[in-house]
N, C-alpha and C positions, 0 to 999 in steps of 0.2 A: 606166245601170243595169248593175248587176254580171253576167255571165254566168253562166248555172247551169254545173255539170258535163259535162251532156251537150251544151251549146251549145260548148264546150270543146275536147270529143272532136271533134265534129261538124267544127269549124274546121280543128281537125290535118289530118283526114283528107282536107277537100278540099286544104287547104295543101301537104300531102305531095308530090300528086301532079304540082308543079312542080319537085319532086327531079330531078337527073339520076338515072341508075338504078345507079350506085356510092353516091352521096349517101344518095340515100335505103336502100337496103343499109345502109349503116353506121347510118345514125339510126333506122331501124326496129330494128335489134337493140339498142342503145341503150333506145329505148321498153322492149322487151320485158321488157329487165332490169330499166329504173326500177318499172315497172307492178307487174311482179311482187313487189313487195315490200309483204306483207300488212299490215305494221302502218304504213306510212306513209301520210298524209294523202290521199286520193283529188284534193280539192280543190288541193292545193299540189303533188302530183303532177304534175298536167294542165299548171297554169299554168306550172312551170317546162319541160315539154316543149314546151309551144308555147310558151316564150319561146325555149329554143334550137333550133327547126324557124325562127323567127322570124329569127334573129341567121345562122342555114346559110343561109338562102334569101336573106340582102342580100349573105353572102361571097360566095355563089355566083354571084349577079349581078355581083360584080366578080371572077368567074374563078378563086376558090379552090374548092378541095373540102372536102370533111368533115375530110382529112386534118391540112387545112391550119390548121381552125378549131378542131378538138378533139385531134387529136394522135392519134400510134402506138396508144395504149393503150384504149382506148375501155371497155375493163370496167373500170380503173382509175379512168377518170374517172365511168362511171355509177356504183360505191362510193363516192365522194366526196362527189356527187350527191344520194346516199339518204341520208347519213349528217345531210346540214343539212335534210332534211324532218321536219317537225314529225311527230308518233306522231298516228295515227287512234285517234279517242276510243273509249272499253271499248262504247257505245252503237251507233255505227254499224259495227263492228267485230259485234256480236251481231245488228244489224240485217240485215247480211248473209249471216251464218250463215242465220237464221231465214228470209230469203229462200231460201235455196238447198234447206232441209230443205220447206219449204211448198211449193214448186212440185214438189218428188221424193213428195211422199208425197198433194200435193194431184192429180196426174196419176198416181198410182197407185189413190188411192180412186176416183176418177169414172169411170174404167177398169174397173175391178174392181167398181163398184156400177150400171154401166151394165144390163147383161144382169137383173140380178133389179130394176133399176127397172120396166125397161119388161116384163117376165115376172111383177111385183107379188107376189113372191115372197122372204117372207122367209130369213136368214140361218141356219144354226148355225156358229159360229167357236170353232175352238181355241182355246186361249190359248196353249198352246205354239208351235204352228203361227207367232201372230199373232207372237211373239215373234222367233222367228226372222227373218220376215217385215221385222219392224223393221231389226234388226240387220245384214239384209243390203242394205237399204235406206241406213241410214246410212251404210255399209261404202262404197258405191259413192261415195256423198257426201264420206268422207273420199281415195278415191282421185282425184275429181274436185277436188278442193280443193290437193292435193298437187300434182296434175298442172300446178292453174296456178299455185302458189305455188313448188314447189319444181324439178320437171323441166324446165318452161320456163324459168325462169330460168338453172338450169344449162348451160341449152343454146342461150344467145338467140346469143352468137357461134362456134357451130358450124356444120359447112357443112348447106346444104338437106336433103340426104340424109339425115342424122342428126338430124335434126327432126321430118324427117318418119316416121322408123322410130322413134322414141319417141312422137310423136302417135298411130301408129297403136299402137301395144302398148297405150297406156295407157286409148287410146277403145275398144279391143276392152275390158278387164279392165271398166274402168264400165259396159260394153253387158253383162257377161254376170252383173255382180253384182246390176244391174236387173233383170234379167231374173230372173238366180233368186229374188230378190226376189217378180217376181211373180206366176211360175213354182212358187213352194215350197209350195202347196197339190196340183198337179199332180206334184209329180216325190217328196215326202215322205209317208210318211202323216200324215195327222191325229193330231196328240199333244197332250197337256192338257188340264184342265176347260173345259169347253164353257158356251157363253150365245148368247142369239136375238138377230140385229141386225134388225130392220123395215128393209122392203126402200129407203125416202127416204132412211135415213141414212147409208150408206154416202157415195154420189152425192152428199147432202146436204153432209158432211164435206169430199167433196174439191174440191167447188165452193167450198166457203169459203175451204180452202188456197188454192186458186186466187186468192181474189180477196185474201187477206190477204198472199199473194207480190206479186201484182201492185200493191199500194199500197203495199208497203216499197220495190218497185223505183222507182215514181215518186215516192215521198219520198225517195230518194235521189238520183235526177236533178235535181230541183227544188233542191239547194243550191247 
């Protein structure tokens, strides 16, 4: 029976951890680079990382290193790498998206519709307000997206230090665009034509997000 994706991952990660700790150094940035490349295959991704975690871990049983098996260049050969993986279909490629926007807006509404559920108390909402509200919403979405598609890869064979002062810059900027997100009723005035929300649907709404993220996420493990 073929392995889904996450049975996949799941393997790497115990497998890894008979890396020596130069070994796996080099193959963990390796990973970071192959992974992060959006449009290729998640499924063909996986299988070829753990076929070369697979093919390190027999060299290294007989006494070579990473150096020895993949050579000087290692962002050279992850380029090479990414280039014979097949393209991620337009379908799961949106599936993802859509996962990522449903869980950011779905734990914004349950949040936000908590307090006047349980206070039974309906809404009046801006629409400019909401608007904004969106945008800055997305905004962190597109920064968080960036962050793993485009900074981490830039930076998989840099040293610790400088990984970690681009992680944290970039989870501070997504922490506070969230935030003003959903903060901007609080810190703006109120602008735009106005409409009544009844107090279920807020809550209502982001429980659904909720649960419509979390069945994109396991339809996406399941291949």
């Amino acid at each position: 029976m073929q392995m889904t994706v996450k049975e996949i991952i799941k393997q790497n990660n115990e497998k890894r951890e008979s890396l020596t700790p130069e070994n796996k150094e080099y193959y963990e940035n390796m990973l970071v680079y192959i992974r992060t490349n959006p449009m290729a295959s998640e499924r063909a991704t996986e299988e070829v990382l753990l076929e070369m975690l697979d093919h390190l871990l027999e060299a290294q049983s007989e006494g070579k290193s990473a150096v020895d098996v993949f050579g000087k260049t290692p962002k050279e050969l992850a380029e090479e790498i990414i280039k014979t993986l097949p393209k991620e279909s337009f379908k799961d490629m949106r599936d993802f998206v859509l996962e990522m926007l449903f869980t950011l807006f779905g734990w914004y509404l349950a949040i936000g519709g908590l307090f006047p559920l349980i206070a039974k108390q309906n809404q009046t909402v801006h629409s400019g307000s909401l608007l904004l509200t969106g945008i800055l919403l997305i905004s962190s979405v597109v920064v968080l997206l960036y962050f793993l598609f485009g900074v981490i890869k830039r930076n998989a064979f840099e040293d610790k230090r400088k990984k970690n002062k681009v992680g944290w810059f970039l989870g501070i900027l997504f922490i506070l665009l969230f935030v003003s997100g959903v903060g901007v009723h609080f810190i703006v005035e109120p602008f735009g034509p106005t409409f009544t929300v009844s107090y279920p649907l807020q809550f209502g709404l982001g429980c659904f997000f909720l649960l419509a993220a979390f069945l994109y996420k396991k339809s996406r493990e399941s291949k």
